[in-house]
Structure formats: structure tokens, C-alpha cells
C-alpha positions as CSV (number, residue, x, y, z in Angstrom):
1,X,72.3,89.0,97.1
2,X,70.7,91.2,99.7
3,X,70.3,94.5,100.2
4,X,72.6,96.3,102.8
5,X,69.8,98.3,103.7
6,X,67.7,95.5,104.1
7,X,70.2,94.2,106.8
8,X,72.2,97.3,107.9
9,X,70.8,101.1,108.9
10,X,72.3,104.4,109.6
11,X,73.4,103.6,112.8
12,X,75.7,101.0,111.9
13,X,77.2,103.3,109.3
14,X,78.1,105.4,112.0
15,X,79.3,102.9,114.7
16,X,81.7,101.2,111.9
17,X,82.6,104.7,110.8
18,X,83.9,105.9,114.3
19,X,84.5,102.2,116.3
20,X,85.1,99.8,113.1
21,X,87.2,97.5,115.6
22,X,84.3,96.8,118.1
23,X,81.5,97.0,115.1
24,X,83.1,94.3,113.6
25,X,83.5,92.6,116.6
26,X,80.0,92.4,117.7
27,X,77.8,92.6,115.1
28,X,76.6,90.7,112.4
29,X,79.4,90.8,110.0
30,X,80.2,87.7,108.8
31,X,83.8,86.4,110.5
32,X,86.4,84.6,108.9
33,X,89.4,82.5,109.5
34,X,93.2,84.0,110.4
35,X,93.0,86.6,107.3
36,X,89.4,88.0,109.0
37,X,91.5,88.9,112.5
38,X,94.9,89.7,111.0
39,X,92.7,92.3,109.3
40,X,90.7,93.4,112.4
41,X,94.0,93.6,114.2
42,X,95.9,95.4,111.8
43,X,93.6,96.9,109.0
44,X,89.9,97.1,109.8
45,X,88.9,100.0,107.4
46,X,90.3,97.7,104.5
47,X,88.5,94.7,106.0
48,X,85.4,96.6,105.9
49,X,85.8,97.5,102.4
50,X,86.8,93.7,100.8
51,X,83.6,92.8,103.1
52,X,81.5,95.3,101.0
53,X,82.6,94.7,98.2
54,X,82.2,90.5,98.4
55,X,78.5,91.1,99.7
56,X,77.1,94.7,98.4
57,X,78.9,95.5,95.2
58,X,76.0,94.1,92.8
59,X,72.9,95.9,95.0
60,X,75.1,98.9,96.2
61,X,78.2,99.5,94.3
62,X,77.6,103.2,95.5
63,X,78.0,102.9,99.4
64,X,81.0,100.4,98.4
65,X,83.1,103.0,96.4
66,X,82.1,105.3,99.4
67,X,83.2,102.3,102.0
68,X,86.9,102.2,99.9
69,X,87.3,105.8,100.0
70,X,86.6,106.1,103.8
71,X,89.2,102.5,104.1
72,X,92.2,104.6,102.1
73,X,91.7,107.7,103.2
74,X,91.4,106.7,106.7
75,X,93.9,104.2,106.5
76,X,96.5,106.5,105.4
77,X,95.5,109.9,107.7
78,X,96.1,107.6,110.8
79,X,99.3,106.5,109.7
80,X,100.4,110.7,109.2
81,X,99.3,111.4,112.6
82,X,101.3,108.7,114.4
83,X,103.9,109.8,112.6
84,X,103.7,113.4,113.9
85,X,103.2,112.1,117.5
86,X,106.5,110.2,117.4
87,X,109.9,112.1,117.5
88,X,112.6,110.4,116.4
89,X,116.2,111.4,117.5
90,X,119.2,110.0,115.8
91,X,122.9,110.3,117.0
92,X,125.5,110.2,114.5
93,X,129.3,110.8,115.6
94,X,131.6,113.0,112.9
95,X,132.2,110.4,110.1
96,X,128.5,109.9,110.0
97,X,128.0,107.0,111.4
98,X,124.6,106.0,113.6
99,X,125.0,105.8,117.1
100,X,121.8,105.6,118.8
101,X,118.2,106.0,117.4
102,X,115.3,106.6,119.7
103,X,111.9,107.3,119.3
104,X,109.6,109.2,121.8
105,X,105.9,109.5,122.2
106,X,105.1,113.5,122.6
């Protein structure tokens, strides 16, 4: 097994840490079949951190506890904040039943 620092530096730390998406994209992180770009697409912190983990967990186990840290936490902050920037109106009428549900972008 390699080294990540023997591949990897700093500044890839950073660009995955602020642009994981297009760091994946164009680098050379090893890509994968449909599960590789369903994660891209939908989860790219937590494809980050299975990547770690498969290739750096016996020279760096370290930097990947750190890498599944970063995938939760940041996985789950972006999800409260979409939350807060969606408003979500619901119309009942006087027995309680739903009428209309709408959600707005603020």
C-alpha cells in the first residue's frame, strides 16, 4: 500500500475539502463504475471517505478517521442549511385536512 503523502499533498486536501465534486473529477482518484458517480452525484464527502479508507487506512488510519469526520459532519450541516433555506407552507381546511403544500426557496 502507498503512502497518501507519497501521492497526495496539502493542496489536494484543500481542493477536496472546499470543491470535493471537481477534485474527484479531475484528479487522480481512482473512478469506478455506477456506485463511483451515484456517489459523486449525490454523496461525495462519503465517497471520499470509503476511498480512504480502501487505499489509506493501513499507512494513515489517522487522516482517514479525520476524512470520515469531515464526510458526516459535512454531510449532515449541508443538509440543515437547505433545510433553513426552504419554507414550506402547508394549507389545511377546518377538519384538518391538507390542501396544498408548497415549498419556496428564500
Amino acid at each position: 500500500m502507498q503512502d497518501f503523502w507519497d501521492v497526495h499533498g496539502i493542496i489536494f486536501i484543500i481542493c477536496m475539502f472546499f470543491f470535493p465534486r471537481l477534485t474527484l473529477l479531475f484528479s487522480s482518484v481512482a473512478t469506478g463504475g455506477c456506485l463511483w458517480w451515484l456517489g459523486l452525484v449525490f454523496a461525495p464527502r462519503l465517497l471520499v471517505a470509503i476511498l480512504a479508507t480502501a487505499h489509506y487506512w493501513d499507512t494513515n488510519p489517522i487522516l482517514v478517521i479525520l476524512t470520515w469526520v469531515w464526510a458526516l459532519g459535512g454531510e449532515s450541516t449541508e443538509k440543515k442549511v437547505v433545510e433553513k433555506k426552504v419554507r414550506r407552507t402547508v394549507v389545511v381546511d377546518q377538519q384538518g385536512n391538507v390542501i396544498h403544500v408548497s415549498k419556496e426557496i428564500e
